[in-house]
N, CA, C and O of each residue as an XYZ file, in Angstrom:
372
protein
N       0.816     -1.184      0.000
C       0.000      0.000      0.000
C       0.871      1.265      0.000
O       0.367      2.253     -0.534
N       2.169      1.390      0.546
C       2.625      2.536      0.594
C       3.626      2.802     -0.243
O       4.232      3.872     -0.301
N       3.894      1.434     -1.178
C       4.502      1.589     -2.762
C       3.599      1.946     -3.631
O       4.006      2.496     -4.654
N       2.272      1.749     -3.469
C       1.079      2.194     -4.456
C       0.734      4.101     -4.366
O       0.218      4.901     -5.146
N       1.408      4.215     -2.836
C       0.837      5.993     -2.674
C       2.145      6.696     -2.782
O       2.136      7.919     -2.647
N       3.368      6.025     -3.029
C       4.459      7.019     -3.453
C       4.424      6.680     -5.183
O       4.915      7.669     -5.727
N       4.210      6.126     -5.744
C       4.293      5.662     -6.845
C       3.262      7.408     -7.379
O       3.633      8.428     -7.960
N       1.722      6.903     -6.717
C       0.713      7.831     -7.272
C       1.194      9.632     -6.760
O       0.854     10.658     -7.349
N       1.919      9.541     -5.713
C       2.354     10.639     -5.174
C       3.705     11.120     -6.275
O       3.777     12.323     -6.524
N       4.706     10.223     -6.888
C       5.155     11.222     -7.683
C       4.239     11.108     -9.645
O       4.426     12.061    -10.401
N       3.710     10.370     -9.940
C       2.791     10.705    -10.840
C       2.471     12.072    -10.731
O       2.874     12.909    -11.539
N       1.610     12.379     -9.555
C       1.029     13.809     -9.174
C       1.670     14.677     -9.399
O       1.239     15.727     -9.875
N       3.111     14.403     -9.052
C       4.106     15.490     -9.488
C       4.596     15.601    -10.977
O       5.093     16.613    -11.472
N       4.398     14.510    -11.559
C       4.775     14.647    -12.787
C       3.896     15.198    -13.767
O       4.380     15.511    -14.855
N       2.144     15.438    -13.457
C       1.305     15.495    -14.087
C       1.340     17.336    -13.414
O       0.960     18.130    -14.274
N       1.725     17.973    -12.098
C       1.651     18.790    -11.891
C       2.135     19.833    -12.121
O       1.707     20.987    -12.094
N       3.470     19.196    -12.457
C       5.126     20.228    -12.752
C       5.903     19.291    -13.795
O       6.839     18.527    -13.559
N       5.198     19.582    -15.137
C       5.562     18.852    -16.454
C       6.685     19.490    -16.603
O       6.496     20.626    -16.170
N       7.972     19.353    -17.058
C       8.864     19.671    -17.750
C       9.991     20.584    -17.202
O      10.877     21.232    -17.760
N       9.567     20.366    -15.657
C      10.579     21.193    -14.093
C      11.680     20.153    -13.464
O      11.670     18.931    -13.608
N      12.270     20.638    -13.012
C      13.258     19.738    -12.275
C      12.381     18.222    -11.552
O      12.656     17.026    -11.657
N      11.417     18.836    -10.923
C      11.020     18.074     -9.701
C       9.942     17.342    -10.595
O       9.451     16.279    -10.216
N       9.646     17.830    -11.583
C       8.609     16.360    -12.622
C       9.784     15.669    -13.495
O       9.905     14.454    -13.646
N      10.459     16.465    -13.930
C      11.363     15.416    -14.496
C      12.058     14.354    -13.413
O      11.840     13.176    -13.695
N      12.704     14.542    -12.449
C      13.298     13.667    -11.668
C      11.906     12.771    -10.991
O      12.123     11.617    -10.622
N      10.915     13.176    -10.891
C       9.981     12.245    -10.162
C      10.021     11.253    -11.361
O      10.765     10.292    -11.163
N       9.345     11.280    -12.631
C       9.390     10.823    -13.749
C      10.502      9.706    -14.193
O      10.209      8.574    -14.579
N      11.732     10.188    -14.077
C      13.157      9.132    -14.317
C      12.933      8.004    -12.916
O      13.191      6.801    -12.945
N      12.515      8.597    -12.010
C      12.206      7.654    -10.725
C      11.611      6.456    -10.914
O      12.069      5.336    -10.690
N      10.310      6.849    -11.444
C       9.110      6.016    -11.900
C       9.691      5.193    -13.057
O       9.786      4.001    -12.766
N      10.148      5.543    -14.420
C      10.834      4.742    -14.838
C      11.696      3.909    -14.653
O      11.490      2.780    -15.098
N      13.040      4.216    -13.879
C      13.708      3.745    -13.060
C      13.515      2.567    -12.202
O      14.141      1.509    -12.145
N      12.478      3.011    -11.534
C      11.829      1.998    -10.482
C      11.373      0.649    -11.068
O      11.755     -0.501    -10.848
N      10.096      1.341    -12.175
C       9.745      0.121    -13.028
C      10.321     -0.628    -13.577
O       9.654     -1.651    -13.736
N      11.570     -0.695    -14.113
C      12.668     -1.543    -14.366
C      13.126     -2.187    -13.754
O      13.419     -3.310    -14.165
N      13.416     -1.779    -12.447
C      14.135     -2.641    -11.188
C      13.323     -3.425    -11.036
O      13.729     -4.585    -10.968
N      11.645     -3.158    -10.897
C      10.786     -4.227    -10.245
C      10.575     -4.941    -10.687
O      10.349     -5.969    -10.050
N      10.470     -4.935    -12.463
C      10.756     -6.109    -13.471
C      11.584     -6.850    -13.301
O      11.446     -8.072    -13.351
N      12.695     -6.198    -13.047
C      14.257     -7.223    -12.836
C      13.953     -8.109    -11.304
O      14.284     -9.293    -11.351
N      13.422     -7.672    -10.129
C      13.197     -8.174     -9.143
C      11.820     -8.995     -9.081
O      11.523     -9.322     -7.932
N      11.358     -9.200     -9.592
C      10.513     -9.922    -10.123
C      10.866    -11.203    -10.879
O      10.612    -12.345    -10.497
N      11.548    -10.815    -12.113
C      12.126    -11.384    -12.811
C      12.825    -12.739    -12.548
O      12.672    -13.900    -12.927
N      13.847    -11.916    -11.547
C      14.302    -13.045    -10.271
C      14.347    -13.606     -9.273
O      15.267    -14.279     -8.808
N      12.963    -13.283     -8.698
C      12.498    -13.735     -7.645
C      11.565    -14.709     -8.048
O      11.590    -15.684     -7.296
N      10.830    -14.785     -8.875
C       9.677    -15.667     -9.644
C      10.835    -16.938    -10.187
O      10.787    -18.154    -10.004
N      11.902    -16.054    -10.944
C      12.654    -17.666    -11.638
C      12.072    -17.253    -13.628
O      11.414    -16.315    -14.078
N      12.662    -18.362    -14.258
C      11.957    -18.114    -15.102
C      12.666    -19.615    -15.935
O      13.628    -20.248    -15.499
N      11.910    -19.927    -17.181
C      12.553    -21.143    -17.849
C      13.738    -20.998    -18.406
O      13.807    -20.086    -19.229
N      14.601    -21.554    -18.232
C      16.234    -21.860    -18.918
C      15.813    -21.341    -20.141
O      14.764    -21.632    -20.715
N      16.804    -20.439    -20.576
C      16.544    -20.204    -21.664
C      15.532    -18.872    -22.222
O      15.859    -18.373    -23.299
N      14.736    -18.499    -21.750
C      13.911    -17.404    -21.820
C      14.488    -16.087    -21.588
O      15.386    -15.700    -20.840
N      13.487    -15.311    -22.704
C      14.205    -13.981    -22.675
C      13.175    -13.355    -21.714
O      11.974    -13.610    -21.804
N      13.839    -12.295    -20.536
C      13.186    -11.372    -19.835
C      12.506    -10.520    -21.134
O      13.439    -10.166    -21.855
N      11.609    -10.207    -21.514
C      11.041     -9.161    -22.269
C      10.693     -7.958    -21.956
O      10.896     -6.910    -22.569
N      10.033     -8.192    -20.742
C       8.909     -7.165    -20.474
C      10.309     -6.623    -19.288
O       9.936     -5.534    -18.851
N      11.373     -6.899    -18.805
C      12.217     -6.555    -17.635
C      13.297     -5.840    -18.829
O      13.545     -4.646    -18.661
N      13.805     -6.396    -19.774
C      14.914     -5.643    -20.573
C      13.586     -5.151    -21.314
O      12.930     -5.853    -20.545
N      12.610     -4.575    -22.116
C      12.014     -3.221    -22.786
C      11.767     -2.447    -21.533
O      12.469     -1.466    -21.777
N      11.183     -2.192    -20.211
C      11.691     -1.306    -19.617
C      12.781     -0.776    -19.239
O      13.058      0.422    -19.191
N      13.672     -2.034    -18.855
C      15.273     -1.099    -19.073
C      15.493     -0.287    -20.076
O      15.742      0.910    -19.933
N      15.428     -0.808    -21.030
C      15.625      0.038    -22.387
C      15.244      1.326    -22.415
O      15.946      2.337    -22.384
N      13.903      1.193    -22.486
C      12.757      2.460    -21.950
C      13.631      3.500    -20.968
O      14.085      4.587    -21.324
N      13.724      3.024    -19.934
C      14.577      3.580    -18.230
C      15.935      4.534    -19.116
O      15.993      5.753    -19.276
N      16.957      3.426    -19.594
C      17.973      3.964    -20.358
C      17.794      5.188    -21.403
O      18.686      6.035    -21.361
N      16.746      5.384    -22.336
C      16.209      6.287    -22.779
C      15.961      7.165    -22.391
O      16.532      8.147    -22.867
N      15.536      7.253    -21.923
C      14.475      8.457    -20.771
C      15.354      8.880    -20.270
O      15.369     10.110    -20.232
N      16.608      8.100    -19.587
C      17.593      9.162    -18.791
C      18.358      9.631    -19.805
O      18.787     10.739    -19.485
N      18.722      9.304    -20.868
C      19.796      9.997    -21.929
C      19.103     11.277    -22.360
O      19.690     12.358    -22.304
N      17.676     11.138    -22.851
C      17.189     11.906    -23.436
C      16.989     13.554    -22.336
O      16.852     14.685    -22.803
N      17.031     13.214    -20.950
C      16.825     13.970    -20.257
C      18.188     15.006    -19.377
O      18.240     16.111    -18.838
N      19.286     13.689    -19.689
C      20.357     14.719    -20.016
C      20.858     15.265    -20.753
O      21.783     16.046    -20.530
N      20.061     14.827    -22.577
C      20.439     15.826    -23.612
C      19.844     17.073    -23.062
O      20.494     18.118    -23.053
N      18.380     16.984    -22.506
C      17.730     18.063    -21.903
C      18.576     19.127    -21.236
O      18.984     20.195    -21.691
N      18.690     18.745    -20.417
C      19.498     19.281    -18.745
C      20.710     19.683    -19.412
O      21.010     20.850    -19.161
N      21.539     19.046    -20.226
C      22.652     19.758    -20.908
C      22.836     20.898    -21.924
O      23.535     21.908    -21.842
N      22.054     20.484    -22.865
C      21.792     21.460    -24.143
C      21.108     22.558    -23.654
O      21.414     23.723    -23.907
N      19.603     21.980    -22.520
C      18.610     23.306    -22.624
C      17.435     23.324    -23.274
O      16.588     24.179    -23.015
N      17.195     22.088    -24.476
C      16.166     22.147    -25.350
C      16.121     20.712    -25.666
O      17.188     20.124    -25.836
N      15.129     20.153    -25.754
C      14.980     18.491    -26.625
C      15.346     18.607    -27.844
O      15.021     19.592    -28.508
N      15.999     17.730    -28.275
C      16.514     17.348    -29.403
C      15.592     17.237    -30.186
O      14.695     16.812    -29.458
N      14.971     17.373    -31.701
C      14.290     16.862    -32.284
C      14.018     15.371    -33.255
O      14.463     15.087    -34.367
N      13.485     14.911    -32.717
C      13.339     13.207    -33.682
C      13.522     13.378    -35.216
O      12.940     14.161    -35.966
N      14.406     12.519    -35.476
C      15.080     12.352    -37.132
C      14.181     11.886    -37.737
O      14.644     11.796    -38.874
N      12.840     11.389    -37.770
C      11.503     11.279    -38.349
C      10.839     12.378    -38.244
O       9.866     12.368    -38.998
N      10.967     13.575    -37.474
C      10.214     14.979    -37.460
C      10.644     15.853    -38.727
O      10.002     16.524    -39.535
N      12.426     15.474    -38.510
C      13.079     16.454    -39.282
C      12.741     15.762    -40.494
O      12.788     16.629    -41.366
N      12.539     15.057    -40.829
C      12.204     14.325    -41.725
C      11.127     14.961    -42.924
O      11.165     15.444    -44.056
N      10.229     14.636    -41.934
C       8.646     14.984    -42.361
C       8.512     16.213    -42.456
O       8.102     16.699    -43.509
N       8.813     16.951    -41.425
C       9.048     18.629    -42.158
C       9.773     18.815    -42.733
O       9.631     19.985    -43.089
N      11.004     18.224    -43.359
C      11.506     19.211    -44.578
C      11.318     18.398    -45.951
O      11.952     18.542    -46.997
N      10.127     17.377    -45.622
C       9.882     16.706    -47.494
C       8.568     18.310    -48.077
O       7.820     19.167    -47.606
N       9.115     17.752    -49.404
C       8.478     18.599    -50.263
C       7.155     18.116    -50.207
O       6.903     16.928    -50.008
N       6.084     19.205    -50.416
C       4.627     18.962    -50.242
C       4.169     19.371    -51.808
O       2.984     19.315    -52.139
């Protein structure tokens, strides 16, 4: 119960203070977190010889993302734009 009300407690923050220090870091948390619990899960359950974690490595992945992308943020100053944006806006119409 009191992993369910910090969980919803930084949501709140992330839905409150979009794109601030304190929503972004609640945010990498939540991602963060969700990865670990996959992984702890993962290996606490066991799993068949041989099987790929899926759903534990695409949130890592996810987790890993999210923090790169947020120190291009925090570094540069501005989000980078997606190479499918630049894309699509500069084809000829």
């Amino acid at each position: 119960m009191l992993l369910v009300a910090l969980v919803g407690a930084l949501l709140a923050v992330v839905v409150t203070w979009p794109g601030t220090l304190p929503g972004a870091t609640a945010y990498l948390t939540v991602s963060i977190g969700g990865a670990c619990a996959a992984w702890y899960g993962r290996l606490r359950r066991g799993g068949r010889r041989g099987a790929v974690p899926w759903v534990a490595l695409t949130l890592t992945f996810n987790a890993i993302g999210d923090v790169l992308w947020q120190v291009l943020v925090w570094t540069a100053g501005t989000a980078p734009a997606p190479s499918c944006t630049r894309r699509w806006t500069a084809a000829p119409r």
